[in-house]
C-alpha positions in Angstrom: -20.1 -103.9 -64.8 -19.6 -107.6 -63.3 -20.9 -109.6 -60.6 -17.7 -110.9 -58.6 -17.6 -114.0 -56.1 -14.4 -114.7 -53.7 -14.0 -117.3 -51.7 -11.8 -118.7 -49.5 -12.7 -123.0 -49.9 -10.8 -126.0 -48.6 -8.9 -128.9 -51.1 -12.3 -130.9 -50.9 -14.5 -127.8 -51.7 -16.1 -126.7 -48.5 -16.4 -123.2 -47.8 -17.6 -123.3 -44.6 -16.8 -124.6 -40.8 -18.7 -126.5 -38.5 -18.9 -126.6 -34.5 -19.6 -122.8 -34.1 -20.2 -121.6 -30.4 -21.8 -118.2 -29.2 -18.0 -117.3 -28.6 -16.6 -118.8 -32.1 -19.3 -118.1 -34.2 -17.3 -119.3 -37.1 -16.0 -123.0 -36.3 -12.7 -124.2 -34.7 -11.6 -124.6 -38.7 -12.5 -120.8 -39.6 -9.0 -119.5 -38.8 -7.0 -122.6 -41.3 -9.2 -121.8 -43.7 -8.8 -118.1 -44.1 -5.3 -118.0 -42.6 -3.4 -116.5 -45.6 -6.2 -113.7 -46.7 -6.0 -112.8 -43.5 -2.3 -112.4 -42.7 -2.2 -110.1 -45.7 -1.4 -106.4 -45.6 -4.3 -105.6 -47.3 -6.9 -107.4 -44.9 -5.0 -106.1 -42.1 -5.7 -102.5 -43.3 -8.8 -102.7 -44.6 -10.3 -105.2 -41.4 -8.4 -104.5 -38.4 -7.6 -101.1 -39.8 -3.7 -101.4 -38.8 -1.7 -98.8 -40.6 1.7 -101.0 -39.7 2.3 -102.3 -42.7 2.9 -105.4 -41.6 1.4 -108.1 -43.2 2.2 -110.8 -46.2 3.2 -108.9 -50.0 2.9 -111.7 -52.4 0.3 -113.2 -54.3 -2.0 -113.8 -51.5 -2.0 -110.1 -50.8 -2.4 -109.2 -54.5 -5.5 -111.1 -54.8 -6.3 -109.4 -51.4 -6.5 -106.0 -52.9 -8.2 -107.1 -55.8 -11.1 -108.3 -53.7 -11.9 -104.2 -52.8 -10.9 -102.5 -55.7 -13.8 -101.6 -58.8 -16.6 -102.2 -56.5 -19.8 -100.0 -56.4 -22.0 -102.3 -54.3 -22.2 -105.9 -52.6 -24.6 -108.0 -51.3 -24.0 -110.8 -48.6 -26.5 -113.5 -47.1 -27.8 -112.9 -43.1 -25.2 -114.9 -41.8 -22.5 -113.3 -43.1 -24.3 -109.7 -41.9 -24.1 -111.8 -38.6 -27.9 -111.9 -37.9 -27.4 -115.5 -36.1 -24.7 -114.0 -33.3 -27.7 -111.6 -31.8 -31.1 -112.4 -33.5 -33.3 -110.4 -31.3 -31.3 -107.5 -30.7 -32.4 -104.6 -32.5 -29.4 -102.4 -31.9 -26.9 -105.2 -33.4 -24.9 -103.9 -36.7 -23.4 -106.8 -37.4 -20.2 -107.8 -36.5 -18.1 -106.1 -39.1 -17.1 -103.4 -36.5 -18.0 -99.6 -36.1 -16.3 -98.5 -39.6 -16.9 -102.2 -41.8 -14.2 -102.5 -45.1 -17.2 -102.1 -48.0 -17.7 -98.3 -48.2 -20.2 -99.4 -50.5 -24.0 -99.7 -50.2 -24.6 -103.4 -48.8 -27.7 -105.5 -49.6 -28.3 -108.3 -47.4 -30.7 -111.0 -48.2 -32.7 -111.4 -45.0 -36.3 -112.1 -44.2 -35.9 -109.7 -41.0 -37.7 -105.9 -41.5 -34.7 -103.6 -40.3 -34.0 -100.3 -41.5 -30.9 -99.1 -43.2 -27.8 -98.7 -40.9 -25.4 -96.2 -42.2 -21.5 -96.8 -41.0 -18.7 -95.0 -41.0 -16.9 -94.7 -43.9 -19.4 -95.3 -46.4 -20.9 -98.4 -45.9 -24.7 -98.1 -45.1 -26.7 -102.2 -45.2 -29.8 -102.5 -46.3 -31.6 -105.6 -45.4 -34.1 -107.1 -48.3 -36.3 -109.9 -48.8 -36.3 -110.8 -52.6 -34.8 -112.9 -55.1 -31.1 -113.0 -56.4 -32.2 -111.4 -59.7 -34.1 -108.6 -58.1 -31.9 -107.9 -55.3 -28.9 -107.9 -58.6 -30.9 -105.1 -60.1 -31.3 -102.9 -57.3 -27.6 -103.1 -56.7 -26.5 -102.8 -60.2 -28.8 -99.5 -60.2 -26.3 -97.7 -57.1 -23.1 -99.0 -58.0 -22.1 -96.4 -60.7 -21.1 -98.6 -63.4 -18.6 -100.1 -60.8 -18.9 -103.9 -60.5 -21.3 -106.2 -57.6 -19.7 -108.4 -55.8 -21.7 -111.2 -54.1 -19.8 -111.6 -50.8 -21.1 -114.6 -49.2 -21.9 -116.4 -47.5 -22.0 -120.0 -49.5 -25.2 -120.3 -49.4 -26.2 -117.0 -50.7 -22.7 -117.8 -53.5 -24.5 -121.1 -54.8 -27.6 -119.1 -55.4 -26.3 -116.8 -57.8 -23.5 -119.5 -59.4 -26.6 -121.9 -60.1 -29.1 -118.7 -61.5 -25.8 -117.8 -63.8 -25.8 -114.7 -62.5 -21.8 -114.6 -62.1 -19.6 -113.5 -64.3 -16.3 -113.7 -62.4 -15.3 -116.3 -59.3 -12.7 -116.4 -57.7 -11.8 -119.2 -55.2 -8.7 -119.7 -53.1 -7.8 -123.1 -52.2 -6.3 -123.8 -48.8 -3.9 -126.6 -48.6 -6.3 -128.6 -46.2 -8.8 -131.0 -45.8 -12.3 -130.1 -43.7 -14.3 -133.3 -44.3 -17.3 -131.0 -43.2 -19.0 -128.0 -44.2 -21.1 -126.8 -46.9 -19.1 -127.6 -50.2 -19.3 -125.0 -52.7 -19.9 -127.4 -56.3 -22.4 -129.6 -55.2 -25.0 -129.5 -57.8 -22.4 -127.7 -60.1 -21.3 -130.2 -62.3 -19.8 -128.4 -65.5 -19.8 -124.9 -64.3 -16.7 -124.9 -65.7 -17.4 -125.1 -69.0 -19.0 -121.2 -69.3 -15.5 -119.8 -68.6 -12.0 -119.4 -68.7 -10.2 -120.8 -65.9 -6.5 -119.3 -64.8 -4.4 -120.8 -61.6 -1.8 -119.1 -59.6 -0.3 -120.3 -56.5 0.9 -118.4 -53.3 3.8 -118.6 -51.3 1.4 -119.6 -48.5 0.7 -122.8 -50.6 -3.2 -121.4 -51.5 -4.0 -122.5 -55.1 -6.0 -119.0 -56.4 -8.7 -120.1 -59.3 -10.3 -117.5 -61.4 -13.1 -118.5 -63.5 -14.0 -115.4 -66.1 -17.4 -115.5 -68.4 -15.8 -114.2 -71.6 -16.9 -111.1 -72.6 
């Protein structure tokens, strides 16, 4: 079992947009940042749910499919559940749709009560108020042996990279330049140094880095 990061981060390190509105929750820079991961066949089926095909096949894609496969459980921060879009309405389920892409128990890290909401096909959140090493263990103890991946968003990331709680990270680095945003190694000086480190770069021009703890 490992505990897996991806990421999608700019050339100066920021994972994260600014200038969000009610309609673009995200940031005007959201869609440069993620553009190749999400032009890939793989997030197209597993997102929007398009059986097409259509969609990119390279090395974007491949890292794509790697992001779902071996996982038993994952836990994301209350933004990325999508707490901030409708705070005070008890009936939101997040905005990952009526079928989200997990299909694996979800633990987000909130300080809102909520029960669990079971989805369609599979994925059922359950929203916690703990620490990242307790929150790890509950996790650990549903997915199977499988590995936990720690979803996002930055905030919740940093958490877990600065507890050492991660044993694999992998970031892919979009060929631009935000300026703004939360930046992902602040405080991380050396992180490095705990790992193997292995580049590959896409046809889209994204630079994918893989730090591995050795085993």
């Amino acid at each position: 079992m490992r505990v897996r990061v991806d990421l999608n981060v700019s050339l100066d390190g920021c994972a994260t947009t600014e200038r969000g509105t009610p309609d673009n929750p995200m940031g005007e820079d959201w869609n440069k940042l993620t553009a190749a991961y999400v032009a890939t066949r793989t997030f197209r089926q597993r997102v929007f749910h398009d059986t097409s095909g259509e969609g990119t096949a390279g090395v974007d894609d491949r890292y794509a499919a790697a992001y779902f496969e071996g996982v038993g459980a994952e836990i994301m921060g209350a933004g990325m559940f999508g707490f901030h879009t409708f705070p005070d309405d008890l009936d939101w389920k997040g905005w990952w749709g009526d079928e989200p892409p997990f299909r694996v128990p979800v633990f987000v890290l909130t300080h809102r009560k909520r029960d669990p909401i079971e989805m369609p096909g599979g994925t059922t959140f359950h929203f916690v108020n703990t620490t990242p090493q307790a929150i790890l263990e509950r996790a650990t103890a549903v997915a199977d042996g499988k590995d936990v991946r720690v979803g996002g968003g930055v905030g919740t990331v940093r958490e877990f990279l600065k507890s050492g709680l991660v044993d694999q990270l992998h970031v892919a680095i979009a060929p631009i330049l935000l300026g703004r945003g939360i930046n992902l190694w602040s405080d991380l000086r050396g992180f490095e140094v705990d790992f193997e480190v292995r580049t590959e770069t896409a046809e889209s021009g994204t630079v994918h880095v893989s730090f591995t703890r050795p085993s």
